[in-house]
PDB file with SEQRES, HELIX, SHEET and CRYST1 records, atoms N, CA, C and O in Angstrom:
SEQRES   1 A   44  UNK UNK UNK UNK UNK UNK UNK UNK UNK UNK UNK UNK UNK          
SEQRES   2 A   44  UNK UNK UNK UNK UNK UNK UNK UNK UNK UNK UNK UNK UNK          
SEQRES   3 A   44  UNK UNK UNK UNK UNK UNK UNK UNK UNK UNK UNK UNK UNK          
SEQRES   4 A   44  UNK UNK UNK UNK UNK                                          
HELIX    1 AA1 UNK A   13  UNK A   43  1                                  31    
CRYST1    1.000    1.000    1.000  90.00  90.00  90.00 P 1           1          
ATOM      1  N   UNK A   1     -17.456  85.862  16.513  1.00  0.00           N  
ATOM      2  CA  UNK A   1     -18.749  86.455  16.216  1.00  0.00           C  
ATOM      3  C   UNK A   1     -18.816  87.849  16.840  1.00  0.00           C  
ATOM      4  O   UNK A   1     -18.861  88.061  18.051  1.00  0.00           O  
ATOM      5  N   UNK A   2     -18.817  88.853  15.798  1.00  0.00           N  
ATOM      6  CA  UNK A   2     -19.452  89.915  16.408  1.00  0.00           C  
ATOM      7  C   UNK A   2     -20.887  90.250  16.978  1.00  0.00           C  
ATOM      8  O   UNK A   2     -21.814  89.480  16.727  1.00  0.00           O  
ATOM      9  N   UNK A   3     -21.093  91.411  17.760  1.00  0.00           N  
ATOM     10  CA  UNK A   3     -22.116  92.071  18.076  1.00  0.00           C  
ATOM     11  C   UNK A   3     -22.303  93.326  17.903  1.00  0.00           C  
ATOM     12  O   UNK A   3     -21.547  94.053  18.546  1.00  0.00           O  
ATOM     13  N   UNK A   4     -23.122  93.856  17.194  1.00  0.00           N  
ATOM     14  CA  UNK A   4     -23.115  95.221  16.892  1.00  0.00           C  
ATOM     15  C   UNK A   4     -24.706  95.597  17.858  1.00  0.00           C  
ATOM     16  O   UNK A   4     -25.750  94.977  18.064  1.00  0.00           O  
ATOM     17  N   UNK A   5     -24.047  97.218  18.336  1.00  0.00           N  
ATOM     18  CA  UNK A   5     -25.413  98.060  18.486  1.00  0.00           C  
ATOM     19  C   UNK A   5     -25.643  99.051  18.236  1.00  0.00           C  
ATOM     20  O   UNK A   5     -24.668  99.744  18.529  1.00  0.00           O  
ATOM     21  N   UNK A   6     -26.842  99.942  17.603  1.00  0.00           N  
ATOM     22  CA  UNK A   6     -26.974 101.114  17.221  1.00  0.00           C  
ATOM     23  C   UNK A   6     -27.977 101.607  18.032  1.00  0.00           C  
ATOM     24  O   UNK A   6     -29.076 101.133  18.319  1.00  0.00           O  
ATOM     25  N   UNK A   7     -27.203 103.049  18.489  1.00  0.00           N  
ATOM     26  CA  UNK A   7     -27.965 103.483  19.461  1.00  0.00           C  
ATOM     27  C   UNK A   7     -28.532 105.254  18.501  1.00  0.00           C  
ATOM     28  O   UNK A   7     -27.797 106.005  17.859  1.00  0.00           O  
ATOM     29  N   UNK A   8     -29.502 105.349  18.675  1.00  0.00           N  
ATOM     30  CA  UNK A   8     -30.328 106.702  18.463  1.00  0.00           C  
ATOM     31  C   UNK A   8     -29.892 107.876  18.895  1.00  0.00           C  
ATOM     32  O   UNK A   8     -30.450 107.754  19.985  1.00  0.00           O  
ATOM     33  N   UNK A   9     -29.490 108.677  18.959  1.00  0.00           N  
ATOM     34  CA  UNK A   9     -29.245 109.930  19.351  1.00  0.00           C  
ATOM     35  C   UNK A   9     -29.985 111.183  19.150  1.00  0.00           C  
ATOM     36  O   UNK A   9     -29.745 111.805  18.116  1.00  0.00           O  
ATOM     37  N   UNK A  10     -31.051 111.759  20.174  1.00  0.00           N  
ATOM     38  CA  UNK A  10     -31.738 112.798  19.376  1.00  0.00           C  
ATOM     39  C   UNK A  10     -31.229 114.188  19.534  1.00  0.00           C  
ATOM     40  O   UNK A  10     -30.344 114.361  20.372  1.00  0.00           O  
ATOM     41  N   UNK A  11     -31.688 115.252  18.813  1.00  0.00           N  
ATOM     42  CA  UNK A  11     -30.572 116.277  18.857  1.00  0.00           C  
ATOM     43  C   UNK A  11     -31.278 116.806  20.005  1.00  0.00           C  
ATOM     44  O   UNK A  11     -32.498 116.663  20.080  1.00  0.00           O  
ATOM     45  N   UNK A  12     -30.591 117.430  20.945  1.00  0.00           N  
ATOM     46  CA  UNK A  12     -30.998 117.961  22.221  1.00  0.00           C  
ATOM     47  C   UNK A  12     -30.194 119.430  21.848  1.00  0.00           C  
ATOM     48  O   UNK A  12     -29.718 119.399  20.713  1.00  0.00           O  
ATOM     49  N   UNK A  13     -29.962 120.659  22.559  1.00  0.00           N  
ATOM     50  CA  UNK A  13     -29.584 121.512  22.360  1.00  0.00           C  
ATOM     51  C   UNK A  13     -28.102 121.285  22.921  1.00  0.00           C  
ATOM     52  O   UNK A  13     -27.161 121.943  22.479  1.00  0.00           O  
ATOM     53  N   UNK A  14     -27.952 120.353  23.883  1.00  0.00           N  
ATOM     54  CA  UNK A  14     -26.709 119.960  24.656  1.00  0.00           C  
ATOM     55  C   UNK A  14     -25.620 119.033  23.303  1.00  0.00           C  
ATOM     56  O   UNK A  14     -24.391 119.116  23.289  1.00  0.00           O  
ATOM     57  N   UNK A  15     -26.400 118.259  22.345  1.00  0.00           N  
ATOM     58  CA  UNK A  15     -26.006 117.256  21.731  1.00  0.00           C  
ATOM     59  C   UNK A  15     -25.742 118.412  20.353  1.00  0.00           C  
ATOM     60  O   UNK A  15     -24.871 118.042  19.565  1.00  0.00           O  
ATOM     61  N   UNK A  16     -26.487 119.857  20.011  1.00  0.00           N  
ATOM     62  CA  UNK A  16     -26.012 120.505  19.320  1.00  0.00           C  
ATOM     63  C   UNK A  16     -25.222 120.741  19.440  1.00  0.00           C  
ATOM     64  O   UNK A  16     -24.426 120.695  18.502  1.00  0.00           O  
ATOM     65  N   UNK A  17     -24.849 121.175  20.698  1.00  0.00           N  
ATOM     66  CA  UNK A  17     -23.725 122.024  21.249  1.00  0.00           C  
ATOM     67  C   UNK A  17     -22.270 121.239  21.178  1.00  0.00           C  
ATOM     68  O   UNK A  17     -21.103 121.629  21.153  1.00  0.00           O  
ATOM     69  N   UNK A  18     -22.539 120.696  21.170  1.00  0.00           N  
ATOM     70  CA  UNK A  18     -21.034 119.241  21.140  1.00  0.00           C  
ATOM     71  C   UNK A  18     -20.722 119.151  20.206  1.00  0.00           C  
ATOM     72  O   UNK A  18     -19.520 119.278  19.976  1.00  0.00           O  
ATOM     73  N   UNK A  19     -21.592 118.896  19.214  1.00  0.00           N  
ATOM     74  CA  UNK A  19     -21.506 118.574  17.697  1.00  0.00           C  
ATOM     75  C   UNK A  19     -20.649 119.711  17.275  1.00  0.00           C  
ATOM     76  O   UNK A  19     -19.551 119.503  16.758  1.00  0.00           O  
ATOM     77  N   UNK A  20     -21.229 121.205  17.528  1.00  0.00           N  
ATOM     78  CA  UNK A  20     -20.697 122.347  16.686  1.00  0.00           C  
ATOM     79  C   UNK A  20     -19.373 122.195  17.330  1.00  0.00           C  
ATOM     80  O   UNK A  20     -18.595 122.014  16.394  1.00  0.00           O  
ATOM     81  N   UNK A  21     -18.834 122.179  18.241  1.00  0.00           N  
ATOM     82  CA  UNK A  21     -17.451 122.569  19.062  1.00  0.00           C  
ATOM     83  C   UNK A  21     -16.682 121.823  18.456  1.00  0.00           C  
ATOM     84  O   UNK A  21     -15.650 122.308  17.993  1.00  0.00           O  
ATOM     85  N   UNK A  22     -16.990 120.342  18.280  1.00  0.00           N  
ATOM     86  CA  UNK A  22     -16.312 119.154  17.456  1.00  0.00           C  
ATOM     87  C   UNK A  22     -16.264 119.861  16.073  1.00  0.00           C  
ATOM     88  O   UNK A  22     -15.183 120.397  15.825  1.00  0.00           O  
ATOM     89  N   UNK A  23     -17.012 119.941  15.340  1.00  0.00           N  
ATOM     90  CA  UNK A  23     -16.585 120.566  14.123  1.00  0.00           C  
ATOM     91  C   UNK A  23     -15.641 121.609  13.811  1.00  0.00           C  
ATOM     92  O   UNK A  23     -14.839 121.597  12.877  1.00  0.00           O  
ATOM     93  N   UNK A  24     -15.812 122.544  14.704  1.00  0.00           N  
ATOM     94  CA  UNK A  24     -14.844 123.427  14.760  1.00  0.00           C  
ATOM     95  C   UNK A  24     -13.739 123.064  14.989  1.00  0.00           C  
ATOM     96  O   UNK A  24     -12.720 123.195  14.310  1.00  0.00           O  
ATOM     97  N   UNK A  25     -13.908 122.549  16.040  1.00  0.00           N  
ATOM     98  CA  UNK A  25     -12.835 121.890  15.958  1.00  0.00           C  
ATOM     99  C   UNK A  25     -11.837 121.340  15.341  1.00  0.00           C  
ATOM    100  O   UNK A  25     -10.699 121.738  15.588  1.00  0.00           O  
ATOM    101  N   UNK A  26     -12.016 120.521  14.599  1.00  0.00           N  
ATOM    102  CA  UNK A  26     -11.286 120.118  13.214  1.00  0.00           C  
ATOM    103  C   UNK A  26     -11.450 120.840  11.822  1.00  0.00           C  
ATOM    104  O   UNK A  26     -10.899 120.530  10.765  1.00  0.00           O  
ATOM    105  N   UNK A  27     -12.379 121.927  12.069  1.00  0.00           N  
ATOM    106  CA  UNK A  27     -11.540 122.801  10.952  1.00  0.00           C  
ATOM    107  C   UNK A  27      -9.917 123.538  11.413  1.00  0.00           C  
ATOM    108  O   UNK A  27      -8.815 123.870  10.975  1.00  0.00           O  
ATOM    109  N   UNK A  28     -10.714 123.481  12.536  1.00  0.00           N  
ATOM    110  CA  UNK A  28      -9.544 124.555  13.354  1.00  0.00           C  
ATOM    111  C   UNK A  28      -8.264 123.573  12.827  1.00  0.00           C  
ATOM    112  O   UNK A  28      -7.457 123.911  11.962  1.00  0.00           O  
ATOM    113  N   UNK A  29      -8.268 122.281  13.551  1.00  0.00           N  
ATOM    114  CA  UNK A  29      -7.210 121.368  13.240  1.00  0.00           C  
ATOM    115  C   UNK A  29      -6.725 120.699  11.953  1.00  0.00           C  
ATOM    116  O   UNK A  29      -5.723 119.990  11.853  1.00  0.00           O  
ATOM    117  N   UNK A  30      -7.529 121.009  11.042  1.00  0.00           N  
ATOM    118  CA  UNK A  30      -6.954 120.671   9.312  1.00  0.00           C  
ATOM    119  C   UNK A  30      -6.220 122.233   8.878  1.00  0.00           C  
ATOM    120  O   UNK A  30      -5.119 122.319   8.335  1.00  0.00           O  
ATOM    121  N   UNK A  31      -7.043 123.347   9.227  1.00  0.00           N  
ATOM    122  CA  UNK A  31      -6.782 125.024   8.925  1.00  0.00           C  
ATOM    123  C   UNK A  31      -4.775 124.353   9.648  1.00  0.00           C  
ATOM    124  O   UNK A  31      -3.677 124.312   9.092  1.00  0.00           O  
ATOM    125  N   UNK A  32      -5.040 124.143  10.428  1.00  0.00           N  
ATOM    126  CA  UNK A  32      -3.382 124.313  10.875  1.00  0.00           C  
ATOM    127  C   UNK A  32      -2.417 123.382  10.390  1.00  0.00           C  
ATOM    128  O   UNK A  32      -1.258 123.685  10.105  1.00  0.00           O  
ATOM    129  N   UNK A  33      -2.926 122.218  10.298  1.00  0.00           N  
ATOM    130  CA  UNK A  33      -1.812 121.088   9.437  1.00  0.00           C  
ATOM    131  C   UNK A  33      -1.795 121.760   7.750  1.00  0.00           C  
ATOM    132  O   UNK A  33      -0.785 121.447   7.120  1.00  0.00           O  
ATOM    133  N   UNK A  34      -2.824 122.646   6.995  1.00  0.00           N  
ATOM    134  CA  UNK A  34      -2.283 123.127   5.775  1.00  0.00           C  
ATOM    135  C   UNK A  34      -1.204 123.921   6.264  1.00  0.00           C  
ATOM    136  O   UNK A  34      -0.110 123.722   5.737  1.00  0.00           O  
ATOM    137  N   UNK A  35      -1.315 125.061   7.458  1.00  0.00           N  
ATOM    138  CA  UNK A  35      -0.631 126.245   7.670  1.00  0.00           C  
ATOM    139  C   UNK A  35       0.773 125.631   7.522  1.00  0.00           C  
ATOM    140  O   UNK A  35       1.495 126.073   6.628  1.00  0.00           O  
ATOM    141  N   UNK A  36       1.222 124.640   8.333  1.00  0.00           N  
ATOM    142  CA  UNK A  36       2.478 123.839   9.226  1.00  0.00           C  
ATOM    143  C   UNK A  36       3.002 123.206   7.371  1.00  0.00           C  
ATOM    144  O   UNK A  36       4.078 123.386   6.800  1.00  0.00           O  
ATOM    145  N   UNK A  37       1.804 122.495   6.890  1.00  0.00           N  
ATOM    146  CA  UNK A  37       2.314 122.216   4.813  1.00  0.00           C  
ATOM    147  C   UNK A  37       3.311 123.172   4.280  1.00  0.00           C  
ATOM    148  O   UNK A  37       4.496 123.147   3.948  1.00  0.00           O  
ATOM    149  N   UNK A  38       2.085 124.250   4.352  1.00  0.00           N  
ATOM    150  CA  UNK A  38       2.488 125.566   3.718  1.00  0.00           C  
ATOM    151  C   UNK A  38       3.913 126.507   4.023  1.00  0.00           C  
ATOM    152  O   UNK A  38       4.547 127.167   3.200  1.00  0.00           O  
ATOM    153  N   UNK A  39       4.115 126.377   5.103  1.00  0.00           N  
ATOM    154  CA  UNK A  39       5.209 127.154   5.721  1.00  0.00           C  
ATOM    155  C   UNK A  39       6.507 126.173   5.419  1.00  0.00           C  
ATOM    156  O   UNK A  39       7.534 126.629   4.917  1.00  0.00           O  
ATOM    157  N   UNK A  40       6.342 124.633   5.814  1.00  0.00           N  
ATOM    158  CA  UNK A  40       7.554 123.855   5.132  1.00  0.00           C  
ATOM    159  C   UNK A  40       7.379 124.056   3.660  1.00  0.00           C  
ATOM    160  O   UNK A  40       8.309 124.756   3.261  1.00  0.00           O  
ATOM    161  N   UNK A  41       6.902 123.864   3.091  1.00  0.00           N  
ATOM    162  CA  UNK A  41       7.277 124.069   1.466  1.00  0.00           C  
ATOM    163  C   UNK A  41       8.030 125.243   1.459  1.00  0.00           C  
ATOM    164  O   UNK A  41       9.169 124.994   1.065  1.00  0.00           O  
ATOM    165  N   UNK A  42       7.820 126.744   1.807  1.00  0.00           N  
ATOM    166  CA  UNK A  42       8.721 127.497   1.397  1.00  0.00           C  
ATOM    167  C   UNK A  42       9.157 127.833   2.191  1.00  0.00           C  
ATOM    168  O   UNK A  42       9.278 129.034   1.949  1.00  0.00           O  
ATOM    169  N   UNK A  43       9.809 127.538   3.711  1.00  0.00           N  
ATOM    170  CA  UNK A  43      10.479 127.865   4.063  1.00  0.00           C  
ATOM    171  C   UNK A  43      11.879 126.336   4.523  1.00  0.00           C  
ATOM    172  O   UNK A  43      13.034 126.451   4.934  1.00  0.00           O  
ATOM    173  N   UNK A  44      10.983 124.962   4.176  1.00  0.00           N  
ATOM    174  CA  UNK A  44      12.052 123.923   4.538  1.00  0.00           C  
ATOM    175  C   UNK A  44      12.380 124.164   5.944  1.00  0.00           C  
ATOM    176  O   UNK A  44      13.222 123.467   6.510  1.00  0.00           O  
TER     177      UNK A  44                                                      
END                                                                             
C-alpha cells in the first residue's frame, strides 16, 4: 500500500528564484547535448 502527499508550494521570490536557475539550467544542458549530436555527426 502506498501513501501519497501533496504538498503546496507558494511562489515566494526565493522559490522564483530556484525555479528560473533550474530552468536555465536545462536549457543550458539540452543546448549542449544537441552541440556534442551535432559535432559527432560531422565530425565522427
Amino acid at each position: 500500500m502506498f501513501v501519497a502527499y501533496k504538498y503546496k508550494l507558494y511562489q515566494t521570490k526565493k522559490l522564483k528564484y530556484i525555479h528560473n536557475k533550474i530552468d536555465i539550467s536545462g536549457i543550458i544542458y539540452n543546448h549542449c547535448i544537441a552541440l556534442h549530436k551535432r559535432y559527432y555527426r560531422i565530425y565522427k
